[in-house]
VMD Tcl script that builds the backbone (N, CA, C; Angstrom):
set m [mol new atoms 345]
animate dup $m
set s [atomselect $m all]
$s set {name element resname resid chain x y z} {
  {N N UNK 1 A 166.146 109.807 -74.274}
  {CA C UNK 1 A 167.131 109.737 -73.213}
  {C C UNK 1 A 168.427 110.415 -73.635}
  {N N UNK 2 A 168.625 110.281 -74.889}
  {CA C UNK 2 A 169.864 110.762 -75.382}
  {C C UNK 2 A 170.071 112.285 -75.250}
  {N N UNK 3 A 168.762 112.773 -75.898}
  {CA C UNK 3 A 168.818 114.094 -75.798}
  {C C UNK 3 A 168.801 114.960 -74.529}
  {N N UNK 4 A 168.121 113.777 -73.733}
  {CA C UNK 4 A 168.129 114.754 -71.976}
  {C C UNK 4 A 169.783 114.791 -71.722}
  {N N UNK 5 A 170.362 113.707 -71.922}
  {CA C UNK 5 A 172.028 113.287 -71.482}
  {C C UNK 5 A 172.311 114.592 -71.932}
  {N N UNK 6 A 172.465 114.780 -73.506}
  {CA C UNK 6 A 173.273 116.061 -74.347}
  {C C UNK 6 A 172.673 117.700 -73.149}
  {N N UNK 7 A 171.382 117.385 -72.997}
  {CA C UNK 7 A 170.957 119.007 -72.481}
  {C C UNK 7 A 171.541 118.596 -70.950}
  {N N UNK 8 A 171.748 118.027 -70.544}
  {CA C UNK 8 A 172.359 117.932 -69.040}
  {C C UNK 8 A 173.875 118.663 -69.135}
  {N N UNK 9 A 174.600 117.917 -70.044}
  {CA C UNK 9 A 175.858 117.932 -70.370}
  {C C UNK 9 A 176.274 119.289 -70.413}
  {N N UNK 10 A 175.308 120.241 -71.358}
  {CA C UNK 10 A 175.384 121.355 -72.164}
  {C C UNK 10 A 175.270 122.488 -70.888}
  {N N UNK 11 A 174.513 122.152 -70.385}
  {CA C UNK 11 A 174.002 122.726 -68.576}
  {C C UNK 11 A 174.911 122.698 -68.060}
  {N N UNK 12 A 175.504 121.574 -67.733}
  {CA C UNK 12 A 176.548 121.194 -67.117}
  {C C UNK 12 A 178.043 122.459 -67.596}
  {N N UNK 13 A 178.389 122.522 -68.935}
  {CA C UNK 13 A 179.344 123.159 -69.045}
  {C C UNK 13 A 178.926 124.865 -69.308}
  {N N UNK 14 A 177.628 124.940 -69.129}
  {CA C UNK 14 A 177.074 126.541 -68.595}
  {C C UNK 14 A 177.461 126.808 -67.600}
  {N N UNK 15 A 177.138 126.197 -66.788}
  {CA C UNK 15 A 177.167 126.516 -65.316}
  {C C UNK 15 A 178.616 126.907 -64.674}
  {N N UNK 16 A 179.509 125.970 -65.148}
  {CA C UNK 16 A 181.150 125.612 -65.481}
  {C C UNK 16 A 181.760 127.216 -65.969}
  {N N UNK 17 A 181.352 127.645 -66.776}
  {CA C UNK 17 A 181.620 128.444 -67.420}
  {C C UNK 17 A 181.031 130.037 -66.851}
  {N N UNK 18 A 179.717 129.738 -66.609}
  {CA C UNK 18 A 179.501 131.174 -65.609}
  {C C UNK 18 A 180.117 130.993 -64.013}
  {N N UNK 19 A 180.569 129.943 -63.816}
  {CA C UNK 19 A 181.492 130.004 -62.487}
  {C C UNK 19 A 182.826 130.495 -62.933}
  {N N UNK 20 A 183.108 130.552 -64.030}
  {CA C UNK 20 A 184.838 131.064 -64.773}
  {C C UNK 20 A 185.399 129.469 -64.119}
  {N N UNK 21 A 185.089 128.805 -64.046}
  {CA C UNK 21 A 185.917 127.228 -63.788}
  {C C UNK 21 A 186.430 127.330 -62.411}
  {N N UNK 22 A 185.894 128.385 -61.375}
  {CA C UNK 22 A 186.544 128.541 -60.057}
  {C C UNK 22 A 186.307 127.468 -59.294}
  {N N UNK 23 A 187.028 126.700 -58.496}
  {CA C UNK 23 A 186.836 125.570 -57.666}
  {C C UNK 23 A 185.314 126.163 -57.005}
  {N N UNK 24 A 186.242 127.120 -55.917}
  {CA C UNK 24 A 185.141 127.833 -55.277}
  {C C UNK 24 A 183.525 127.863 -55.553}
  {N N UNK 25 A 183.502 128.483 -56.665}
  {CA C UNK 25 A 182.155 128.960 -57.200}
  {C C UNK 25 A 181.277 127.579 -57.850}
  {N N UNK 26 A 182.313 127.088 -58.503}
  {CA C UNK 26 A 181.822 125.195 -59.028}
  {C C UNK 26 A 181.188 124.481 -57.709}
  {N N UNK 27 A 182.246 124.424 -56.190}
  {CA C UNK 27 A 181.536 123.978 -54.903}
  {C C UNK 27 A 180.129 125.037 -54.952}
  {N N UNK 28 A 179.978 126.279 -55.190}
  {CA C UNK 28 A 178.350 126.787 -54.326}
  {C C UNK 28 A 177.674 126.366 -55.048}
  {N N UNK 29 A 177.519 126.880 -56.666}
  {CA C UNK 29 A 177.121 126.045 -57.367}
  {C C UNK 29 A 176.551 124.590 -57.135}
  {N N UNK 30 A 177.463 123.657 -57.372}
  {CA C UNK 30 A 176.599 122.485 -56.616}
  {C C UNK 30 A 175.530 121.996 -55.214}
  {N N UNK 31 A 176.541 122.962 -54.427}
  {CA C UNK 31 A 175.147 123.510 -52.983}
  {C C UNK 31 A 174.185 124.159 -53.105}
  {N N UNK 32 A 174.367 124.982 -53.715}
  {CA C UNK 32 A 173.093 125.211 -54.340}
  {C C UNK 32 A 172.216 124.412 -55.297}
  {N N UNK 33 A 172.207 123.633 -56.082}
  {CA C UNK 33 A 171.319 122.885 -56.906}
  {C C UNK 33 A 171.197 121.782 -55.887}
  {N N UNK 34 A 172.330 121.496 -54.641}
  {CA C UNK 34 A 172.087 120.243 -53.816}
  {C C UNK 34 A 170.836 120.803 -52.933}
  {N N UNK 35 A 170.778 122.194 -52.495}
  {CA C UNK 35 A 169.730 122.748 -51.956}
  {C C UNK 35 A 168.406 122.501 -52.507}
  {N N UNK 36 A 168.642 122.615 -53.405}
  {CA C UNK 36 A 166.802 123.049 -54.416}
  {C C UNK 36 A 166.829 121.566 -55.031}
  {N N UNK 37 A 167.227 120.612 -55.129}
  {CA C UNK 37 A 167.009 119.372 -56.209}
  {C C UNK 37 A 166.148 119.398 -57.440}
  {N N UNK 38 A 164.786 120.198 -57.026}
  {CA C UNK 38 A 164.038 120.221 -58.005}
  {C C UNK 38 A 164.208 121.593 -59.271}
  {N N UNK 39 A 165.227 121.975 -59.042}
  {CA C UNK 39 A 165.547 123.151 -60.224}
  {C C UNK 39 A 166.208 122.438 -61.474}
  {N N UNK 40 A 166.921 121.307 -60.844}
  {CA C UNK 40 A 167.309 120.773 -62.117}
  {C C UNK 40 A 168.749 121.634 -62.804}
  {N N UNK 41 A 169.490 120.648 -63.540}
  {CA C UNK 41 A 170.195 121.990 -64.001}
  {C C UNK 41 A 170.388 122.855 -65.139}
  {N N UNK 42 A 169.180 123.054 -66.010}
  {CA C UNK 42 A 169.030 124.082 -66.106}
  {C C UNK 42 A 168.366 125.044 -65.607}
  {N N UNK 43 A 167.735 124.639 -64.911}
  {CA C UNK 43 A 167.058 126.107 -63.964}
  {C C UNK 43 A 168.136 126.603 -63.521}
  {N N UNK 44 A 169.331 125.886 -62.869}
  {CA C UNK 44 A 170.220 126.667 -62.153}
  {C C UNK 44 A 171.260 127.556 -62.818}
  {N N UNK 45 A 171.339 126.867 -64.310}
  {CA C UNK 45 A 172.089 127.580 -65.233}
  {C C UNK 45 A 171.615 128.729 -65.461}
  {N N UNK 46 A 170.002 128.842 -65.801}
  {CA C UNK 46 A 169.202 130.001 -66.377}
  {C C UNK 46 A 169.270 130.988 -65.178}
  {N N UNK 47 A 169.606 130.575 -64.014}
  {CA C UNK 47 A 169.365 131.630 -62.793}
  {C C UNK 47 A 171.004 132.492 -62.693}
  {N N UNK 48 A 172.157 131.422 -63.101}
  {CA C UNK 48 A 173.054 131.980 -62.705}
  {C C UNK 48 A 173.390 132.818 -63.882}
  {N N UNK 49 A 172.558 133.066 -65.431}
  {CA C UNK 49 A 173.037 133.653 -65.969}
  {C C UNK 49 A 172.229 134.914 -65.748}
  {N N UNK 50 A 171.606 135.757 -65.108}
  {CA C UNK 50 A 171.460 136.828 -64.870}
  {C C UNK 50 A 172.419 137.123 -63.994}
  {N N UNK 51 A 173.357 137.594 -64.746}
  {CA C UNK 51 A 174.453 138.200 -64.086}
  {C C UNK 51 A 174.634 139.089 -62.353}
  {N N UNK 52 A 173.813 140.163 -62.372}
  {CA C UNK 52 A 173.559 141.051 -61.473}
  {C C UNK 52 A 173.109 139.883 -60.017}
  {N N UNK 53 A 172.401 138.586 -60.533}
  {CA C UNK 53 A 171.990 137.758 -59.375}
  {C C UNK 53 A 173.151 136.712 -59.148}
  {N N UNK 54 A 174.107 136.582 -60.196}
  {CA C UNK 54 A 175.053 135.341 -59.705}
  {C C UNK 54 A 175.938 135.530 -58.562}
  {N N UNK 55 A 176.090 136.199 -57.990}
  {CA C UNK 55 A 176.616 136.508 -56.540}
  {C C UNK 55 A 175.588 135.853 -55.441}
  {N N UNK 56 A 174.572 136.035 -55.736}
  {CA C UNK 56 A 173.514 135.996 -54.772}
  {C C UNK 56 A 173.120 134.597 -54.593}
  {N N UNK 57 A 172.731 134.324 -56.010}
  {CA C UNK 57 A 172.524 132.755 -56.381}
  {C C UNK 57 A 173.989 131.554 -55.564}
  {N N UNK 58 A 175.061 132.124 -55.942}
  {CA C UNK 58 A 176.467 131.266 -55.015}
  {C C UNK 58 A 176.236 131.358 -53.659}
  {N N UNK 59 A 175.967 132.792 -53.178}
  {CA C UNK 59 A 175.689 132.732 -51.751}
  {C C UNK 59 A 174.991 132.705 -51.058}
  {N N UNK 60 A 173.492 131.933 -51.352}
  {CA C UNK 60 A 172.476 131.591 -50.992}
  {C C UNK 60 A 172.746 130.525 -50.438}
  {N N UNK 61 A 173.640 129.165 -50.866}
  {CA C UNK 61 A 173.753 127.769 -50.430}
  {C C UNK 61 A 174.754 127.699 -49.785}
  {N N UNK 62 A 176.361 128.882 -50.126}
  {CA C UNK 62 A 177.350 128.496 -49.262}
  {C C UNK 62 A 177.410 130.238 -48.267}
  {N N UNK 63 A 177.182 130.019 -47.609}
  {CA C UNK 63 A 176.698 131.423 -46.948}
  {C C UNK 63 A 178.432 132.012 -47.060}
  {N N UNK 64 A 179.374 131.113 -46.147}
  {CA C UNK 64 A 180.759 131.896 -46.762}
  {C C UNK 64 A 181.870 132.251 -48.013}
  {N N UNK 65 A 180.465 131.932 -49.243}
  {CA C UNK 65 A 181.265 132.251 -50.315}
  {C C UNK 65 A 181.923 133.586 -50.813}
  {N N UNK 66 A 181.480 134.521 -49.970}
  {CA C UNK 66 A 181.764 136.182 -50.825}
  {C C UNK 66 A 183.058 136.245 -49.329}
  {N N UNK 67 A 182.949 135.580 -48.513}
  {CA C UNK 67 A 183.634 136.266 -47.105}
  {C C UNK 67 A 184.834 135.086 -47.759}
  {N N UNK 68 A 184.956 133.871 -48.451}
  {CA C UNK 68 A 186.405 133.253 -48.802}
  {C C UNK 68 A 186.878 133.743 -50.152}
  {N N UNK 69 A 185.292 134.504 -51.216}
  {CA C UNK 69 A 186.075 134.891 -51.958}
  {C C UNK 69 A 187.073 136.058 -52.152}
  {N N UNK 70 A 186.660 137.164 -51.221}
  {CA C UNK 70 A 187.252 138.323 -50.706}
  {C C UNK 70 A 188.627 137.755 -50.018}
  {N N UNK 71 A 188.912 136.962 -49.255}
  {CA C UNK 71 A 189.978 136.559 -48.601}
  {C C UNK 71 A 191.183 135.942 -49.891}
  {N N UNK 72 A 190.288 135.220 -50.394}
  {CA C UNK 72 A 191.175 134.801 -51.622}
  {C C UNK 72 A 191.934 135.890 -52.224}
  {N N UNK 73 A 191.309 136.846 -52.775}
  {CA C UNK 73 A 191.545 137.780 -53.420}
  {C C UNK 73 A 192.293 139.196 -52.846}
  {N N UNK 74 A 192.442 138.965 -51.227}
  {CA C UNK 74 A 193.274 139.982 -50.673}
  {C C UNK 74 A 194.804 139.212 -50.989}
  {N N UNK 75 A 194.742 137.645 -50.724}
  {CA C UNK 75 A 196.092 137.209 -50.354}
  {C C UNK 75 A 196.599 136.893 -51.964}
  {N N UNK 76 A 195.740 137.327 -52.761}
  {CA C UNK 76 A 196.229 136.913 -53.838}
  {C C UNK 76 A 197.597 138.379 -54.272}
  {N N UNK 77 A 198.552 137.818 -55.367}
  {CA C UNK 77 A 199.374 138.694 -55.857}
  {C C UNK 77 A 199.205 140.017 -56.083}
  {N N UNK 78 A 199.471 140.751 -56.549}
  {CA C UNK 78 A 198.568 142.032 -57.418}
  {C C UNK 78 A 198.737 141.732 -59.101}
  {N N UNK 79 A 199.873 140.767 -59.751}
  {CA C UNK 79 A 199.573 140.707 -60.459}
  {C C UNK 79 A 198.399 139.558 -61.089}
  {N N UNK 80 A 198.047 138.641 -60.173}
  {CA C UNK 80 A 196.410 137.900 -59.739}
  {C C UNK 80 A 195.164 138.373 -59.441}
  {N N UNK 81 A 195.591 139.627 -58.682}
  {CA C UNK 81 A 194.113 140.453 -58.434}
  {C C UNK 81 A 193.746 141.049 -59.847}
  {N N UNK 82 A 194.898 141.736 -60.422}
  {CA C UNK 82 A 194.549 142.181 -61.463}
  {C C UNK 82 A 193.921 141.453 -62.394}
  {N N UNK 83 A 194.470 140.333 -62.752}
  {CA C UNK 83 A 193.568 139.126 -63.967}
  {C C UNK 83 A 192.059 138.877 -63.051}
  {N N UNK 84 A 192.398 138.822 -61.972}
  {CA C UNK 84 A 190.603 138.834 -60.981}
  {C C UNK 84 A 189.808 139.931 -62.249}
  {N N UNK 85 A 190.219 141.225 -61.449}
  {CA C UNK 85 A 189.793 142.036 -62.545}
  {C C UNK 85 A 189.374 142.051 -63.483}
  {N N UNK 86 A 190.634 142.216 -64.280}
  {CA C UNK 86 A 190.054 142.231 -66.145}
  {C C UNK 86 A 189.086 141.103 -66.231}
  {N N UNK 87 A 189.228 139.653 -65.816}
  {CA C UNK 87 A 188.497 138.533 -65.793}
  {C C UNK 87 A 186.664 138.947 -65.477}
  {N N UNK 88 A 187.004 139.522 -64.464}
  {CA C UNK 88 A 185.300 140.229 -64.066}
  {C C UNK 88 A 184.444 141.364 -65.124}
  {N N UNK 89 A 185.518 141.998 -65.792}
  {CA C UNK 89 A 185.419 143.180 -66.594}
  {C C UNK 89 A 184.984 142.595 -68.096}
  {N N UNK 90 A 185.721 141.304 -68.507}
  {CA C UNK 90 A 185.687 141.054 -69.742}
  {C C UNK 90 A 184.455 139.901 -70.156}
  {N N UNK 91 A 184.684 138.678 -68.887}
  {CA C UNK 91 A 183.733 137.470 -69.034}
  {C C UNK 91 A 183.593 137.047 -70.043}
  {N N UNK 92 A 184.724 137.156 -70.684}
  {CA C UNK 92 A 185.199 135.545 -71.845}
  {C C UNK 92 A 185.999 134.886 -71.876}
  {N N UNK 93 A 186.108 133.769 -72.377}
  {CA C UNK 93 A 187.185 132.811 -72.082}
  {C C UNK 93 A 188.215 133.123 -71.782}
  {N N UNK 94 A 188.895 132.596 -70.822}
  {CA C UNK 94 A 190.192 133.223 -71.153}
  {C C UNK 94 A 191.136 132.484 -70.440}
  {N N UNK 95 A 192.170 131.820 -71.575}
  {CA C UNK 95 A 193.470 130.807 -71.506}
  {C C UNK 95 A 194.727 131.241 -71.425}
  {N N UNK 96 A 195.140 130.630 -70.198}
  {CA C UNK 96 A 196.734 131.508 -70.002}
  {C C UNK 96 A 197.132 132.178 -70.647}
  {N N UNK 97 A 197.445 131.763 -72.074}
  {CA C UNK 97 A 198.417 132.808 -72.998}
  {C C UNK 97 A 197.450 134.101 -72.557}
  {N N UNK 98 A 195.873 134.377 -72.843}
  {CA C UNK 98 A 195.754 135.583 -72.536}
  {C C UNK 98 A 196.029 136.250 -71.457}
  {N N UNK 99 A 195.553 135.359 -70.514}
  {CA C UNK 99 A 196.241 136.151 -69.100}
  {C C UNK 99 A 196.977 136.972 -68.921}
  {N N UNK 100 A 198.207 136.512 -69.556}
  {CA C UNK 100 A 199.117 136.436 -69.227}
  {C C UNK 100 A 199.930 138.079 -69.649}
  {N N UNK 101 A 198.914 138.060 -71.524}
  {CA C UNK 101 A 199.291 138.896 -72.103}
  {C C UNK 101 A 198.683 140.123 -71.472}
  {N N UNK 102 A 197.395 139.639 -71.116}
  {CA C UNK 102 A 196.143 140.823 -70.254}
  {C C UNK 102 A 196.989 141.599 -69.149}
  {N N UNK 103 A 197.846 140.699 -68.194}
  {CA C UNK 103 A 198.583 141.347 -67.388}
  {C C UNK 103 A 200.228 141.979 -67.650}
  {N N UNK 104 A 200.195 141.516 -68.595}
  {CA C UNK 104 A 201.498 142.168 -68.627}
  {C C UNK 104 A 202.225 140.951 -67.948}
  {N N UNK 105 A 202.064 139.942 -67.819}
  {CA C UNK 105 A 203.142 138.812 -67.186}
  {C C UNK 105 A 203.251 137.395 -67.334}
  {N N UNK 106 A 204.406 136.812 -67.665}
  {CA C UNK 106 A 204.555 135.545 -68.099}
  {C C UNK 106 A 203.817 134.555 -67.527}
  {N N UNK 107 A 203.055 133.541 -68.452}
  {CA C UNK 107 A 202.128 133.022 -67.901}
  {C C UNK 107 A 203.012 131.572 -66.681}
  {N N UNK 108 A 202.578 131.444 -65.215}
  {CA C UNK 108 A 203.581 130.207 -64.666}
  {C C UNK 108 A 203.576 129.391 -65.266}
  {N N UNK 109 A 204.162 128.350 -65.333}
  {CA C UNK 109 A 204.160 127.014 -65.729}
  {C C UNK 109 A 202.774 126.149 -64.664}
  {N N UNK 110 A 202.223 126.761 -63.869}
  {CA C UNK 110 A 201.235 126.033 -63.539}
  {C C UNK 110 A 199.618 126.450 -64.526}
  {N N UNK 111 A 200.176 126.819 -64.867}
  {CA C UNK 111 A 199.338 127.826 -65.596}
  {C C UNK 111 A 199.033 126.429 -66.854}
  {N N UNK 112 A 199.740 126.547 -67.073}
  {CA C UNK 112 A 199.948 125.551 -68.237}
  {C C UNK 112 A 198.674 124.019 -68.475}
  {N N UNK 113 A 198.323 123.488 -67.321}
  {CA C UNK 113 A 197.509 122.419 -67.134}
  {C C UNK 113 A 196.206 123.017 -67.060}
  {N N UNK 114 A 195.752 124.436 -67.141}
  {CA C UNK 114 A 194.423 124.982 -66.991}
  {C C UNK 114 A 193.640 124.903 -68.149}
  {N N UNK 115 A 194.604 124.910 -69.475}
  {CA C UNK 115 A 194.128 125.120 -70.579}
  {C C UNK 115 A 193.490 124.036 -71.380}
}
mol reanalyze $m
mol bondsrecalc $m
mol representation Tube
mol addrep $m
């Protein structure tokens, strides 16, 4: 039992992590595994890490995920679109201070509770 807990857990912060911690993508994510129940989550982890399909995989369960994430990302700053960017380009961790440094701009003070 213990060990299923640990591989749940471990799933759990895969999944977390190929969403980049986006509210957004964390909600399809879960609609999606709420869709399929029987994938379990690592199936859903193992699906969302083929990269080229994790778009597809989010917007399979929330059909308006690419049409709010595009909206997000028009009204966002330019110096926000840009960390969008590099963020998409690089796909590693990445904690305010880098951000911040990535863009060329002081990280907010809201910034601060992400880390």
């Amino acid at each position: 039992w213990a060990k299923s807990k640990a591989r749940a857990r471990k799933a759990v912060r895969e999944i977390a992590a190929l969403c980049g911690g986006l509210p957004l993508a964390l909600r399809a994510a879960a609609a999606r595994l709420a869709s399929r129940p029987h994938w379990g989550l690592e199936m859903l982890a193992a699906r969302l890490r083929e990269e080229p399909r994790r778009l597809a995989e989010l917007t399979a369960a929330a059909p308006g995920f690419h049409d709010r994430l595009r909206s997000s990302y028009e009204e966002a700053s330019p110096t926000l679109r840009r960390a969008f960017r590099l963020r998409s380009v690089t796909m590693v961790g990445c904690r305010p201070f880098a951000a911040s440094c990535a863009t060329g701009a002081s990280a907010p003070r809201s910034w601060c509770s992400w880390s």
